[in-house]
Backbone as JSON Lines, residues from 0, in Angstrom:
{"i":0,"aa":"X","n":[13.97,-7.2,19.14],"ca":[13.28,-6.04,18.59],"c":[12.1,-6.53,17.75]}
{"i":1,"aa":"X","n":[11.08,-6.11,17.93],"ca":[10.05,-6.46,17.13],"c":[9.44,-5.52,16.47]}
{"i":2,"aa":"X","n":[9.58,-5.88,14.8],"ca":[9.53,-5.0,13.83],"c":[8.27,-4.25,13.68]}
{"i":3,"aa":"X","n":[7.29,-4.98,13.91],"ca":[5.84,-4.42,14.18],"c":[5.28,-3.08,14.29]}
{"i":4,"aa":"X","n":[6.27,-2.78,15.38],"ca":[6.16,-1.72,16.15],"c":[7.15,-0.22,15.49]}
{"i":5,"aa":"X","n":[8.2,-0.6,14.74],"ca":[8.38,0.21,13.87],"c":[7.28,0.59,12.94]}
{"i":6,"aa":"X","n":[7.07,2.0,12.7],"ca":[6.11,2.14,11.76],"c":[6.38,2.09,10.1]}
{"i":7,"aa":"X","n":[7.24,2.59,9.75],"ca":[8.12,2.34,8.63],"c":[7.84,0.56,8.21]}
{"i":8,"aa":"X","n":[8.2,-0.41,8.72],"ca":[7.77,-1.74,8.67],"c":[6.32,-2.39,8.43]}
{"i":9,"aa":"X","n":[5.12,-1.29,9.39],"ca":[3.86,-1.87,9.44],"c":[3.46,-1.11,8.22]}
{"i":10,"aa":"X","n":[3.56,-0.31,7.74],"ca":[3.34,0.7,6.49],"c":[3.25,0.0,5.49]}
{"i":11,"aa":"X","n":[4.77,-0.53,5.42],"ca":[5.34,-1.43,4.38],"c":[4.47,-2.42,3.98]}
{"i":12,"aa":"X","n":[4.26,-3.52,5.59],"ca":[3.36,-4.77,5.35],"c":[1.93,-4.75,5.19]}
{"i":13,"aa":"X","n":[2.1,-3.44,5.28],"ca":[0.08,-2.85,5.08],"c":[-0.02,-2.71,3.54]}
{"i":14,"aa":"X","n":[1.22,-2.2,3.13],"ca":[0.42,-1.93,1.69],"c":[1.57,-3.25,1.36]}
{"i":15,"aa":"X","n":[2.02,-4.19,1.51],"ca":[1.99,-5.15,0.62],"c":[1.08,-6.3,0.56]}
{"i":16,"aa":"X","n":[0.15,-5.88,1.64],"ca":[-1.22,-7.08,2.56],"c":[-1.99,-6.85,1.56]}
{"i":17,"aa":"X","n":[-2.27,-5.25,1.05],"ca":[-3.1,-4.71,-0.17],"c":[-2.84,-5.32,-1.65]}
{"i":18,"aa":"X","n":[-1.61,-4.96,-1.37],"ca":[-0.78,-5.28,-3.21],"c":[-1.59,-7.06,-3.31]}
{"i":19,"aa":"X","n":[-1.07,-7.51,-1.96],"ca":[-1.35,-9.34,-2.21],"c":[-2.98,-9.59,-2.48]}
{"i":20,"aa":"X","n":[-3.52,-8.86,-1.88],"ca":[-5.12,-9.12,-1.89],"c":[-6.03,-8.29,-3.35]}
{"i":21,"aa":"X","n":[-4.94,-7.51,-3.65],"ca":[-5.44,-7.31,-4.97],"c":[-5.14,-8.03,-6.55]}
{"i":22,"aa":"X","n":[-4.43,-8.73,-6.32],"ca":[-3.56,-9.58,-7.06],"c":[-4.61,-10.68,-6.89]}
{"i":23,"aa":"X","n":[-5.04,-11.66,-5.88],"ca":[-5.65,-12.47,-5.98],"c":[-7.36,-12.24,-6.72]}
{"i":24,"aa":"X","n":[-7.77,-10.76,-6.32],"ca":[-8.67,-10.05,-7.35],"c":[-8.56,-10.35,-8.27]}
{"i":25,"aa":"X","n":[-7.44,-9.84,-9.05],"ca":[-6.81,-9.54,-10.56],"c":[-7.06,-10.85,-11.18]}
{"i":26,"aa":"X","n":[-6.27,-12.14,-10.22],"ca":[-6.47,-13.38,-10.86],"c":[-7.17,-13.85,-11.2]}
{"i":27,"aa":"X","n":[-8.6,-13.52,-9.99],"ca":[-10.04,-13.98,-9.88],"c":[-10.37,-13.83,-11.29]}
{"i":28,"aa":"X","n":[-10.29,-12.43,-11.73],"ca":[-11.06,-11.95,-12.69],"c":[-10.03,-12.33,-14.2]}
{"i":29,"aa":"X","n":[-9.15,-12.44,-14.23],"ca":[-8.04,-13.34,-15.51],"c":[-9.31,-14.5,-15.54]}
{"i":30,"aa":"X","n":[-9.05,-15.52,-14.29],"ca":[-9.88,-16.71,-14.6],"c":[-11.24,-17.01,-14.93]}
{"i":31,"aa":"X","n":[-11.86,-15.96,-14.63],"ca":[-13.24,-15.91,-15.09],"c":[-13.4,-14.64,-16.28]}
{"i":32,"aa":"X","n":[-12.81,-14.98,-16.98],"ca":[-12.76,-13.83,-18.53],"c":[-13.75,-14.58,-19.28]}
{"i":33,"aa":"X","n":[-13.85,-15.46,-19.47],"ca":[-15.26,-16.34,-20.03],"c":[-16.07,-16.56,-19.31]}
{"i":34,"aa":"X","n":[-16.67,-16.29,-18.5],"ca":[-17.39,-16.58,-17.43],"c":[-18.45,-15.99,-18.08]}
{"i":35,"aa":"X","n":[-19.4,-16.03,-18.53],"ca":[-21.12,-15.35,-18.98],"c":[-21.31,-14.26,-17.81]}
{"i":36,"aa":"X","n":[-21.71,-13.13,-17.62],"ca":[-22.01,-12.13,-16.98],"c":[-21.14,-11.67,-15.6]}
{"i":37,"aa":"X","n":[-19.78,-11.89,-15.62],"ca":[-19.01,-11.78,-14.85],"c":[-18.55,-10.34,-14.53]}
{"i":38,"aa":"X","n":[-18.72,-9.99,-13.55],"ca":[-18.04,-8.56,-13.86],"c":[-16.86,-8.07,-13.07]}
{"i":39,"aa":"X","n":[-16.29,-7.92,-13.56],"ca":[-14.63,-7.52,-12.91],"c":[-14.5,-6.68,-11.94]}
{"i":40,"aa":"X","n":[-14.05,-7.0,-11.02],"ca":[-13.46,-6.58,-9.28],"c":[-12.18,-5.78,-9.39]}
{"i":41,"aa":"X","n":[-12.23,-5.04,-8.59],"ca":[-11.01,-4.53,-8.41],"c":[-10.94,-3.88,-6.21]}
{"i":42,"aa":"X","n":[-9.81,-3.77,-6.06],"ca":[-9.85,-3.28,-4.53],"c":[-9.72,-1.98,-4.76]}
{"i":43,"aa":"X","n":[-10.54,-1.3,-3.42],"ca":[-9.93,0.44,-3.09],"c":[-8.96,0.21,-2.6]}
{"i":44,"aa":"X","n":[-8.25,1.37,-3.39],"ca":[-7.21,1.51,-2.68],"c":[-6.98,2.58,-1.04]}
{"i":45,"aa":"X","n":[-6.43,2.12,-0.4],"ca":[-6.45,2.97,0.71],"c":[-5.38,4.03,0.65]}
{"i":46,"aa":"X","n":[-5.5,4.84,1.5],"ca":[-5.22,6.55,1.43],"c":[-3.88,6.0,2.04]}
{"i":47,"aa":"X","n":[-2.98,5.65,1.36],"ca":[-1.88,5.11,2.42],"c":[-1.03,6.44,3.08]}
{"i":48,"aa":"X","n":[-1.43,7.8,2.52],"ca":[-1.37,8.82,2.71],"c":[-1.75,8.93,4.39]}
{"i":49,"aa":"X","n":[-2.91,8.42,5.18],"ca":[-3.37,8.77,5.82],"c":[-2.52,7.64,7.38]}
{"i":50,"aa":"X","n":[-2.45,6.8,6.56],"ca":[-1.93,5.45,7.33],"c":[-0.54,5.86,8.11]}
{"i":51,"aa":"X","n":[0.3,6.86,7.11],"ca":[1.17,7.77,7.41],"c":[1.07,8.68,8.43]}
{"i":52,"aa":"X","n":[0.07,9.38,8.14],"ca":[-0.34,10.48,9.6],"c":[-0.41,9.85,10.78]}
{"i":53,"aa":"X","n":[-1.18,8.51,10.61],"ca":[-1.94,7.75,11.97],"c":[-0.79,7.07,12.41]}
{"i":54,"aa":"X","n":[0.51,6.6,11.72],"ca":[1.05,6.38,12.67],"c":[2.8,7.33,13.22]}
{"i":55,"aa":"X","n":[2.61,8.13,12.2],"ca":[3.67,9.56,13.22],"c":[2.44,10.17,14.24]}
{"i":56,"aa":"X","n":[1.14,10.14,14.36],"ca":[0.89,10.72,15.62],"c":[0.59,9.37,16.77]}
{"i":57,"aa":"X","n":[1.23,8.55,16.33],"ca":[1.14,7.76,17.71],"c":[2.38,7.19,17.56]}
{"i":58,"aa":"X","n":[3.65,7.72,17.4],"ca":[5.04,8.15,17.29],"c":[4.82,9.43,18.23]}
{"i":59,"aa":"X","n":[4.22,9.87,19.3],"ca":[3.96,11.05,19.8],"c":[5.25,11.34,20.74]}
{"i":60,"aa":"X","n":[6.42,10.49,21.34],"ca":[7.41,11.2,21.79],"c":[8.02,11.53,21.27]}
{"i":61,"aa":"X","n":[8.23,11.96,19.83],"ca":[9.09,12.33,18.78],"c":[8.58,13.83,18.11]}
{"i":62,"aa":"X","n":[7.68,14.19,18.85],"ca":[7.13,14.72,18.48],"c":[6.18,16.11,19.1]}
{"i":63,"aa":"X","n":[6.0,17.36,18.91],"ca":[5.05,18.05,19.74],"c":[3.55,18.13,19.5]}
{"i":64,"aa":"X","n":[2.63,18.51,21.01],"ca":[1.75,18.88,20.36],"c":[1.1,19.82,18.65]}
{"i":65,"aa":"X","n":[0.27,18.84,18.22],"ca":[-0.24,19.35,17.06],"c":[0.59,18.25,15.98]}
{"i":66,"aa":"X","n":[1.54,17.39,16.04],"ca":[1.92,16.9,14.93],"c":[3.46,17.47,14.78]}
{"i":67,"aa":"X","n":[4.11,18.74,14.86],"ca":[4.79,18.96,14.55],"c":[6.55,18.5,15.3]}
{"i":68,"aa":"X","n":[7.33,17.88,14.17],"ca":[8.49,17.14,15.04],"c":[9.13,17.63,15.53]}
{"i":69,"aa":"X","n":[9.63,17.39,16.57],"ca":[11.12,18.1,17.58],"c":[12.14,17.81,16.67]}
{"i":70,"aa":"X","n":[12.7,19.55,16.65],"ca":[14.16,19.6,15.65],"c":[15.08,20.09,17.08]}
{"i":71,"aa":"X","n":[16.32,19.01,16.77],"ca":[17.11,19.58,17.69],"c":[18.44,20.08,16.9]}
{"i":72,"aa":"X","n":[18.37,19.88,15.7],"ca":[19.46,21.3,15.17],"c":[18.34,21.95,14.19]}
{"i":73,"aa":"X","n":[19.05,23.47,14.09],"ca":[18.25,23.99,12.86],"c":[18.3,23.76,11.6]}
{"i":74,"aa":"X","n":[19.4,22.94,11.45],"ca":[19.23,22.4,9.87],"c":[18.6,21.19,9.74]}
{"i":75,"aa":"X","n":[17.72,20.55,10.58],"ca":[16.77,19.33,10.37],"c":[15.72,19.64,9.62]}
{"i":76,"aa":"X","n":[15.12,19.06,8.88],"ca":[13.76,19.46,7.37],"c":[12.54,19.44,8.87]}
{"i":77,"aa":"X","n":[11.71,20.45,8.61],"ca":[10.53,20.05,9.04],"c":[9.8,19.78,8.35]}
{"i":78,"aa":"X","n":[8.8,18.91,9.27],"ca":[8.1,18.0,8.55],"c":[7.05,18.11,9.82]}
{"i":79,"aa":"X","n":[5.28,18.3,9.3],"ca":[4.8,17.9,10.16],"c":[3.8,16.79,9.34]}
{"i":80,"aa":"X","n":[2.66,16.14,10.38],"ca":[1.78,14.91,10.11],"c":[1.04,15.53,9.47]}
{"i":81,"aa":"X","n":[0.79,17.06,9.42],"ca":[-0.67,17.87,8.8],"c":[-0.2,17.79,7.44]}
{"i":82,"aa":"X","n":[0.81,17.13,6.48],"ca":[1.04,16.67,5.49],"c":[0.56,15.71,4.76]}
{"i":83,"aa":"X","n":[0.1,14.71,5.89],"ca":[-0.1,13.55,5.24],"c":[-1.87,13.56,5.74]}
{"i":84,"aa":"X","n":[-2.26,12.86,4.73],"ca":[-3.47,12.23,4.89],"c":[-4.23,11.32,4.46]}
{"i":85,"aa":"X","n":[-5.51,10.07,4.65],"ca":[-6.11,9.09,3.9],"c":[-7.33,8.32,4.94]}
{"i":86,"aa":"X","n":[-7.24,6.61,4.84],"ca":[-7.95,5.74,5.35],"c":[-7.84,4.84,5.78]}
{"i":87,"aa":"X","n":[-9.1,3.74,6.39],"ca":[-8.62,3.08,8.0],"c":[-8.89,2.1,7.42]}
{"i":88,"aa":"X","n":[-7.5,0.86,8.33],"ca":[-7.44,-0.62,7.08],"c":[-8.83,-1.23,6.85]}
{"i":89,"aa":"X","n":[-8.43,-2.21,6.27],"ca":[-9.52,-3.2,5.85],"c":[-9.34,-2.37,3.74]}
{"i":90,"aa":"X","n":[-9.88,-3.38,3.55],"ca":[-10.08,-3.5,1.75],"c":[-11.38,-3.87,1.61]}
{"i":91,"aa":"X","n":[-11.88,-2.67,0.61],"ca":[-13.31,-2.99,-0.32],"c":[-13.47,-3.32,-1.4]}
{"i":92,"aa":"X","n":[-13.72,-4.3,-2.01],"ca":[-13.83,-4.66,-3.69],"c":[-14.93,-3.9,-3.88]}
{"i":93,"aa":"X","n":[-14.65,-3.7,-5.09],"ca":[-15.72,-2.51,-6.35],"c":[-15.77,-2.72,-7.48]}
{"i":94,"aa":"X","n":[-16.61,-2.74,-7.88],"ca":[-16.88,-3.18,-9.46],"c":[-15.72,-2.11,-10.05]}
{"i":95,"aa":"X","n":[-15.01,-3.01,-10.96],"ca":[-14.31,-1.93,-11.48],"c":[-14.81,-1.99,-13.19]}
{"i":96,"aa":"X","n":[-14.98,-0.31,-13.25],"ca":[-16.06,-0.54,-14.6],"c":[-15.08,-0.35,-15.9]}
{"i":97,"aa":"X","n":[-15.42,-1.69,-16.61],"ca":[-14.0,-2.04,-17.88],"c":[-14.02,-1.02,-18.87]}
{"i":98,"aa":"X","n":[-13.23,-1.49,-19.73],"ca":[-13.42,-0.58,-21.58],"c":[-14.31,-1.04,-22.11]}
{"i":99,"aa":"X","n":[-14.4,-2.24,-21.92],"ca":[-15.74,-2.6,-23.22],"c":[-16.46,-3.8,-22.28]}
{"i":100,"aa":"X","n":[-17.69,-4.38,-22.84],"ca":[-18.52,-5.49,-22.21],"c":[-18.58,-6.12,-23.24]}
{"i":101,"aa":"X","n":[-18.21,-7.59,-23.05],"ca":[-18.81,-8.77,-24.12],"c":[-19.79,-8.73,-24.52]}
{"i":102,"aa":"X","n":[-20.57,-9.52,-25.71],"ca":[-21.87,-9.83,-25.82],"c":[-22.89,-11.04,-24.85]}
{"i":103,"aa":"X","n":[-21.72,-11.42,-23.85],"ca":[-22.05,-12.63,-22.83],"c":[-22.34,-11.7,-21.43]}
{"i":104,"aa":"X","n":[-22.13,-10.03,-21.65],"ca":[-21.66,-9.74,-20.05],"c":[-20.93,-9.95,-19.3]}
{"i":105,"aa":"X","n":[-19.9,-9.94,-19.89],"ca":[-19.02,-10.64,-19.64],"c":[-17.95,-9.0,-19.25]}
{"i":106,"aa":"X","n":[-17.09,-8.25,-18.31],"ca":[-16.69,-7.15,-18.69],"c":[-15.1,-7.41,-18.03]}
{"i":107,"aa":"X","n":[-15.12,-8.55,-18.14],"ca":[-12.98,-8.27,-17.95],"c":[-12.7,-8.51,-19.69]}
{"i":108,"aa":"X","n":[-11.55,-7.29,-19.43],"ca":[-10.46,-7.51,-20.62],"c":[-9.74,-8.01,-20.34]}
{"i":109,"aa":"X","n":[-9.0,-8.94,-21.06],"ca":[-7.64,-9.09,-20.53],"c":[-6.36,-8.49,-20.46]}
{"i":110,"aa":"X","n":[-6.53,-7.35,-21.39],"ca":[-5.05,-6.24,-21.58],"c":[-5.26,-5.54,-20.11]}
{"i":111,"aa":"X","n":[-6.64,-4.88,-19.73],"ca":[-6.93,-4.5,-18.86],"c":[-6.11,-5.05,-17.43]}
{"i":112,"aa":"X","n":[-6.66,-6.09,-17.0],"ca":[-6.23,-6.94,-15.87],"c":[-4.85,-7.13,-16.02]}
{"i":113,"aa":"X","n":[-4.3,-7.73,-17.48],"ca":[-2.9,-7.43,-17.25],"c":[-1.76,-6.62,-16.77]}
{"i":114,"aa":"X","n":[-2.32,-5.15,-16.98],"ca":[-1.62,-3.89,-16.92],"c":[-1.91,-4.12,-15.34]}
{"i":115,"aa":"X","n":[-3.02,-3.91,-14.82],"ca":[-3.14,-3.87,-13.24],"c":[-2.35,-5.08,-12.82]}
{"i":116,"aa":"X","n":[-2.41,-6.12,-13.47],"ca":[-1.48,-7.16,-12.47],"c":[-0.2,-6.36,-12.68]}
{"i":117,"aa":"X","n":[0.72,-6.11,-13.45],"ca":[1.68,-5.54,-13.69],"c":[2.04,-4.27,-12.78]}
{"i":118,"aa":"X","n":[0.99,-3.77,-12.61],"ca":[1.25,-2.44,-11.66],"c":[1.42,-2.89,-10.1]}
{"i":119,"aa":"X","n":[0.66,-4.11,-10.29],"ca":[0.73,-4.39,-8.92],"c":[1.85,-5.65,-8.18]}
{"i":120,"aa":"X","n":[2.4,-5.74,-9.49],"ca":[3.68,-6.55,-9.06],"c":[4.89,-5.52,-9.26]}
{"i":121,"aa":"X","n":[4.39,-4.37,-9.69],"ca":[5.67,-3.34,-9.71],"c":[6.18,-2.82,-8.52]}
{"i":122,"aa":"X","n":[4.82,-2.25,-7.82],"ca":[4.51,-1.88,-6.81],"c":[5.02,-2.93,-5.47]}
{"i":123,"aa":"X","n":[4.69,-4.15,-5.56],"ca":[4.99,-5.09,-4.55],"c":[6.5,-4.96,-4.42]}
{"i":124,"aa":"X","n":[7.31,-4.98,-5.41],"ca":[8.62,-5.35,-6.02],"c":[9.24,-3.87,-5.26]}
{"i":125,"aa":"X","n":[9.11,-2.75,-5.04],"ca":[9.31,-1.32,-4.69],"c":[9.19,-1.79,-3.02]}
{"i":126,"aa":"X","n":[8.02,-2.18,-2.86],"ca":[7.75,-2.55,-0.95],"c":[8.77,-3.25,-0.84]}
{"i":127,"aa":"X","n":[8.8,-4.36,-1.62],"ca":[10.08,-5.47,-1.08],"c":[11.36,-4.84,-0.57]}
{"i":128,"aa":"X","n":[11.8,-4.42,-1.66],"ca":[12.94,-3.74,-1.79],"c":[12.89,-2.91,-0.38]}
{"i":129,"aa":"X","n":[11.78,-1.61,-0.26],"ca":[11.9,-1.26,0.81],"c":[12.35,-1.55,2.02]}
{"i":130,"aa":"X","n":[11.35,-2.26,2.38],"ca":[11.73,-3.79,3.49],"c":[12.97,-4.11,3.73]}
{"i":131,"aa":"X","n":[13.3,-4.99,2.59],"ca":[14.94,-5.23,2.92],"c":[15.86,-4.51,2.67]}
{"i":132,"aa":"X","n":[15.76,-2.8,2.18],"ca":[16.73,-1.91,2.77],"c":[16.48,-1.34,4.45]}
{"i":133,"aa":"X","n":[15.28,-1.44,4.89],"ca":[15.21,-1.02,6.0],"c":[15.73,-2.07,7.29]}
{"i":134,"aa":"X","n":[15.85,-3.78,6.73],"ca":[16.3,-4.5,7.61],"c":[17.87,-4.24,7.48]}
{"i":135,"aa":"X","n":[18.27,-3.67,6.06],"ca":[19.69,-3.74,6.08],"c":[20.08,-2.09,7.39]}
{"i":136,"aa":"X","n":[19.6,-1.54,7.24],"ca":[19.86,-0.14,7.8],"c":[19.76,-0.72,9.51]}
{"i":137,"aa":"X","n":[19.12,-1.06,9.89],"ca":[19.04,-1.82,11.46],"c":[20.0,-2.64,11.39]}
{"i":138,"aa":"X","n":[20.58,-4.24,10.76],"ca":[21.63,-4.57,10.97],"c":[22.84,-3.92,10.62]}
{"i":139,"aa":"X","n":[23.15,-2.49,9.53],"ca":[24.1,-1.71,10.2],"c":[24.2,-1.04,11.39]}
{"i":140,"aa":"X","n":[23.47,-0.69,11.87],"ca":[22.85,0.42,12.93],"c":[23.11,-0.42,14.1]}
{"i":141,"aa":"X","n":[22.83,-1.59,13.97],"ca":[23.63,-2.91,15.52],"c":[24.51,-3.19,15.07]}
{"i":142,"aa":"X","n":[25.21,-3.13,14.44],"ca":[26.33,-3.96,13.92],"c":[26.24,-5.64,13.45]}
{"i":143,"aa":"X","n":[25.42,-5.8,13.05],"ca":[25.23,-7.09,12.53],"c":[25.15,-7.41,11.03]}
{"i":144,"aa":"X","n":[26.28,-6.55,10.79],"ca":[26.46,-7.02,9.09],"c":[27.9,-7.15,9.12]}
């Protein structure tokens, strides 16, 4: 079985591809806090909202025209894709504009960058987890636990 192709999985490794590439941002800009006219980076974030839609509609046998899912009892939640929405991969760095600017031009804080590294190891730490409840749910689901 190749996980890939689950979407639940590529979701996962999409926004932890993000979490990782913003982190190395974050660092960038920790290490150059003295740097004379440096100005602090940050990534967009993507609509992971949308990443969602794009891939329940190409989940399309699960599914009817327009997005909306095949319920085969009536007590199943509906849910359609016209719920979700966002943007198409790839990552853009952007000046991310600080609290204050040095007298060097200098515009990383460091409380600043901290809190974002922090958010973004919170965040990673939530995917993880994800992940390896969803590998645990497949090796119950084969019997391989």
């Amino acid at each position: 079985m190749d996980l890939r192709q689950i979407p639940l999985f590529s979701l996962i490794r999409e926004k932890m591809s993000w979490l990782s590439a913003r982190q190395t941002v974050l660092s960038q800009n920790i290490a150059n806090a003295d740097t004379p006219g440096f100005d602090a980076q940050d990534l967009t974030r993507p609509d992971f909202g949308r990443l969602v839609a794009r891939s329940m509609a190409e989940a399309a046998p699960v599914s009817r025209p327009g997005g909306q899912a095949l319920v085969s009892n009536p007590q199943h939640i509906a849910f359609s894709t016209a719920t979700a929405a966002g943007s198409a991969r790839g990552f853009k760095e952007e000046d991310a504009p600080g609290w204050q600017v040095s007298p060097s031009g200098n515009s990383v804080v460091l409380e600043e960058q901290m809190m974002k590294v922090a958010e973004t190891v919170s965040e990673y730490e939530v995917a993880t987890a994800l992940y390896s409840k969803g590998i645990g749910l497949i090796k119950t689901a084969i019997g391989k636990v």
